[in-house]
C-alpha positions in Angstrom: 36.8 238.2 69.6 39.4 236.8 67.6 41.6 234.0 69.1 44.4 233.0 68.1 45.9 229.4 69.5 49.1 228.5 68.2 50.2 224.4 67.7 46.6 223.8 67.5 46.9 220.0 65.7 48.7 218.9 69.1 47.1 217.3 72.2 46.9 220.1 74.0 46.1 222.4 71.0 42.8 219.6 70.8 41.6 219.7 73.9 41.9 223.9 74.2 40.2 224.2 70.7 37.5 222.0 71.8 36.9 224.1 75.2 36.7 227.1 73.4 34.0 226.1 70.9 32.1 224.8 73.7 32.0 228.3 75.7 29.7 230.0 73.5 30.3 233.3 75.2 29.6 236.1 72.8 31.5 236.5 69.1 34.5 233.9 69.6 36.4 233.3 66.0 38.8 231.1 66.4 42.2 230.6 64.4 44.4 227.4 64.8 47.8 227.5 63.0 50.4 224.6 63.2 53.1 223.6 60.3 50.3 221.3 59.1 46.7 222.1 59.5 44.0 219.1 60.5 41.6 218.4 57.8 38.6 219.8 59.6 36.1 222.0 59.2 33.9 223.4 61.8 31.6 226.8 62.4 33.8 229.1 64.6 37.1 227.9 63.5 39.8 228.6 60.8 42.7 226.2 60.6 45.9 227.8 58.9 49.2 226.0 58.4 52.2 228.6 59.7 55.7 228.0 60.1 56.9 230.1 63.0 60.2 230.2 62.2 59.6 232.3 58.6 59.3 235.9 60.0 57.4 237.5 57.2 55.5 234.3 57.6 54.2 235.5 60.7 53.7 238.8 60.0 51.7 238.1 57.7 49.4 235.6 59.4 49.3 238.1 62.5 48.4 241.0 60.1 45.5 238.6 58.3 44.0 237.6 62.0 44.3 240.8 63.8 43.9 238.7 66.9 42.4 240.1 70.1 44.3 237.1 72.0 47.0 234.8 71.5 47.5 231.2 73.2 51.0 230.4 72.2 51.2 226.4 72.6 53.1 225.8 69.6 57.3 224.5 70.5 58.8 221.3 70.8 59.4 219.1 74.0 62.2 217.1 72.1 65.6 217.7 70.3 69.0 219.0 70.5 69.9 222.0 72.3 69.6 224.0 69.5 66.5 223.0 68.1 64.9 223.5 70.8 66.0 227.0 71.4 64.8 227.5 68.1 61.4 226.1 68.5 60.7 227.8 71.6 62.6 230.7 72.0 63.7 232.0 68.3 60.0 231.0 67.0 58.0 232.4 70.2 60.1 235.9 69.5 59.4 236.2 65.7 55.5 235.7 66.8 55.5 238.6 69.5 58.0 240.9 67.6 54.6 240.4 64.8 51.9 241.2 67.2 54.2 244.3 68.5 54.4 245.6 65.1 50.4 244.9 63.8 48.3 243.8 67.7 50.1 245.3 70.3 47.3 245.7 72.1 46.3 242.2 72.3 46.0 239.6 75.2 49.3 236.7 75.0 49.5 233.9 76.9 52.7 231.8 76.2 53.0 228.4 77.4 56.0 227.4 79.9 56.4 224.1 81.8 57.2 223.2 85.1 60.5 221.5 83.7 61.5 225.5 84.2 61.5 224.7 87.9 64.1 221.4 88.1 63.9 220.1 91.5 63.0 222.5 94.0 62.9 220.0 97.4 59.4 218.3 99.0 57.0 221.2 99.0 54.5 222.7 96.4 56.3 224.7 94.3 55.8 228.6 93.8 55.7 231.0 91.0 58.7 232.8 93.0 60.6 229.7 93.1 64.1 230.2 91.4 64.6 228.2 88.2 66.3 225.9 87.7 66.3 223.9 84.3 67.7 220.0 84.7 67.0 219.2 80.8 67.8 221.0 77.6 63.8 221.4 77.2 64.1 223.0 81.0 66.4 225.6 79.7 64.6 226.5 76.1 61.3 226.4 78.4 63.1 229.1 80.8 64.2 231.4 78.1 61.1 231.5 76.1 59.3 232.6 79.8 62.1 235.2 80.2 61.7 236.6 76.8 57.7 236.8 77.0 58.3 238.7 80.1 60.9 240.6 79.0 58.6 241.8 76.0 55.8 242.7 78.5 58.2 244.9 80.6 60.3 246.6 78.0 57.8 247.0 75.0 54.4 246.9 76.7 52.7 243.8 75.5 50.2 241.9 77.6 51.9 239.1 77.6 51.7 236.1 80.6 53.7 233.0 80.9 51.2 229.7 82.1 53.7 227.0 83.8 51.9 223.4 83.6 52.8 220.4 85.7 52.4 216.6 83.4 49.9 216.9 81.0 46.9 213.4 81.4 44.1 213.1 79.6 42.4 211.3 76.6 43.9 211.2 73.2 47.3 211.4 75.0 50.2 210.4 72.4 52.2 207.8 74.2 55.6 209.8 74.1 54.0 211.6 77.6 54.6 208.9 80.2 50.6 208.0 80.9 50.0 208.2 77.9 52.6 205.2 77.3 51.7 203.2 80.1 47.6 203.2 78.6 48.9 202.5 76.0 50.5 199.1 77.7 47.6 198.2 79.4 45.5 198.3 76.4 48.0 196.1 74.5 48.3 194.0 77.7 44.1 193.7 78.0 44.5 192.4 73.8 47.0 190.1 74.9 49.7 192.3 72.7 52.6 192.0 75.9 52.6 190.5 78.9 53.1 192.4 81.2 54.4 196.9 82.1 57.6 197.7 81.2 58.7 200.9 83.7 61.6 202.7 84.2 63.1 201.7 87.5 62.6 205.4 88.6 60.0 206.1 91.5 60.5 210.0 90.7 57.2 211.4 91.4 54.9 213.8 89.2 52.2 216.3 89.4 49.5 215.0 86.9 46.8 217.4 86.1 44.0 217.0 83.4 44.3 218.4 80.6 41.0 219.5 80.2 41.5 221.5 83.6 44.4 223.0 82.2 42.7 224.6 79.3 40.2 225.8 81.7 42.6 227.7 83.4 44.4 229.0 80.3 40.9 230.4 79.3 40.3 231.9 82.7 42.9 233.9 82.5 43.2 235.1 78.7 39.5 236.1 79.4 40.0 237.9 82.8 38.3 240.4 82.8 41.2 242.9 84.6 44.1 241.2 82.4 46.3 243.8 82.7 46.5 244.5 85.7 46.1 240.6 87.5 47.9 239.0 84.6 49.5 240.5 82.9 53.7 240.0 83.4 52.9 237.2 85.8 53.7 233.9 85.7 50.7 231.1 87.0 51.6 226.9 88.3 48.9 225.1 86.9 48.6 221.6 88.4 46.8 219.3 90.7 48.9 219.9 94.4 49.2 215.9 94.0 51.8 213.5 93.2 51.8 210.4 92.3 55.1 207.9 90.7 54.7 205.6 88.4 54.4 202.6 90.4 50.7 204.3 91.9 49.8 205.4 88.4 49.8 201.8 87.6 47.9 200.8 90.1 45.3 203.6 89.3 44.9 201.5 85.9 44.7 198.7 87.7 41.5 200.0 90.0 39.9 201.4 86.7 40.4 198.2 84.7 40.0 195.1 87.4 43.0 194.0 86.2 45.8 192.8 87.9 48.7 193.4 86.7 52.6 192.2 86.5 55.2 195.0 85.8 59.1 194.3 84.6 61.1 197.5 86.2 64.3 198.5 84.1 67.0 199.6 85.8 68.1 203.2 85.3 71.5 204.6 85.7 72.6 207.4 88.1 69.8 208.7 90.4 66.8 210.7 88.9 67.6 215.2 89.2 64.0 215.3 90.2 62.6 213.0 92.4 59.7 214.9 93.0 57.6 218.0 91.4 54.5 219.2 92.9 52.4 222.4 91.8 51.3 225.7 94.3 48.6 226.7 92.5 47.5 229.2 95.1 48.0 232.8 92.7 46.1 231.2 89.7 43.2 230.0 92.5 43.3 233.8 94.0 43.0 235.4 90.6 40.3 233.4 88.4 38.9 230.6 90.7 40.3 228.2 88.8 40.7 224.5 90.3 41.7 221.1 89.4 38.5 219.8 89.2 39.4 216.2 87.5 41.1 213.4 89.6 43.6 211.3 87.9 41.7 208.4 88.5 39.2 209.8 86.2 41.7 211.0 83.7 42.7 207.7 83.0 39.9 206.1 83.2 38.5 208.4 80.5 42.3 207.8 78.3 41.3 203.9 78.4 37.7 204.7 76.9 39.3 207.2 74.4 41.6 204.3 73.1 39.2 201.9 73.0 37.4 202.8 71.0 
């Protein structure tokens, strides 16, 4: 089987790569393409630099692969409007126009988020749950999910759409918010500030591992009835917990003895969502899949992983 994972020199892109060369599960080839490839070389994989947003780029690279899948991670999470539209909507379209035109028989999964959702009151959200963007990445991450459906429903591909809560886990750059406040506490342990700086918000999150979450995307690219249990469906991946920031610092607290002193800004205006917290009942029905790694654990791993 030839895989192809798309924005495969970025955290998640890591982690999934990693996951997949563990699995050992018959003939898996691998292919990870990003604008710059990682200097590494490893049996199973072949890293290629691609720039999504060069259509004959793409179809050539989809022609050379002939993947049987696709994970489509590759996008951006910060910009303008407009460059974000183009990262994940204009680039996500030149790569499945390509696999209609040379794979259209291959498995897709493209990568939404749970920004999609906005705030949609207390409960666990749903799949079914209407969406509604609060951020310019919301809206991009909205209209790349339509299009991916759309191109499973009007032109056949096998196409599903994967909506992750917050991303934790080690190697975790510090422009995702636990990965920042590790960051602190490491600095903080080598006596590099005094104390956390937060952002006077007490907005809460669904944190799920990030190691879980490329469990799941595997679980489902592999099902083995794809087209008819995921195909042109959309699947929450998250924890069902929430935690604000406050109670993610005292997690790092518990995992590092250390007691700490915070300094809370104060933030403007009130916060669109104050809460986000994953259903993950379909993905659990389908594939089994289930958070298996507590965020106490996840951080406690990040601290080992920067530590070192």
């Amino acid at each position: 089987m030839n895989i192809l994972v798309t924005g495969a020199s970025g955290f998640t892109g890591h982690h999934l790569i990693k996951h997949l060369l563990c699995l050992r599960e018959g003939e898996i080839h691998i292919w990870g393409i990003s604008r710059s490839a990682p200097q590494i070389s490893h049996p199973g994989i072949t890293y290629l630099e691609a720039d999504l947003s060069k259509k004959e780029h793409v179809d050539t690279i989809i022609q050379q692969i002939s993947p049987d899948a696709v994970i489509h991670l590759a996008g951006l999470n910060r910009g303008t409007l407009v460059e974000l539209l183009h990262a994940n909507v204009i680039n996500t379209e030149h790569l499945l126009k390509a696999l209609q035109k040379e794979r259209p028989d291959a498995r897709i999964l493209v990568v939404g988020s749970s920004a999609e959702y906005g705030y949609a009151g207390e409960m666990p959200i749903s799949e079914d749950e209407a969406l509604r963007p609060t951020s310019a990445y919301g809206i991009s991450k909205v209209a790349e999910d339509l299009l991916a459906l759309q191109y499973h429903a009007a032109h056949g591909l096998r196409i599903a759409v994967v909506r992750p809560f917050n991303l934790v886990g080690p190697g975790q750059p510090d422009s995702f918010v636990c990965g920042k406040l590790i960051r602190q506490a490491v600095e903080i342990k080598n006596g590099m500030r005094g104390a956390f700086e937060l952002a006077g918000s007490e907005a809460r999150r669904d944190f799920v591992d990030v190691r879980d979450v490329v469990d799941a995307y595997w679980r489902l690219i592999s099902h083995k009835n794809f087209e008819k249990k995921v195909a042109g469906r959309a699947f929450n991946i998250g924890s069902g917990k929430s935690y604000s920031v406050s109670e993610v610092v005292q997690e790092i607290a518990f995992v590092t003895k250390i007691s700490y002193q915070t300094h809370m800004s104060a933030i403007p205006g009130r916060d669109l969502v104050p809460v986000q917290i994953a259903n993950t009942t379909l993905i659990e029905k389908e594939t089994g899949w289930r958070p298996l790694t507590p965020l106490r654990r996840s951080l406690e791993d990040m601290i080992g992983h920067i530590s070192r």
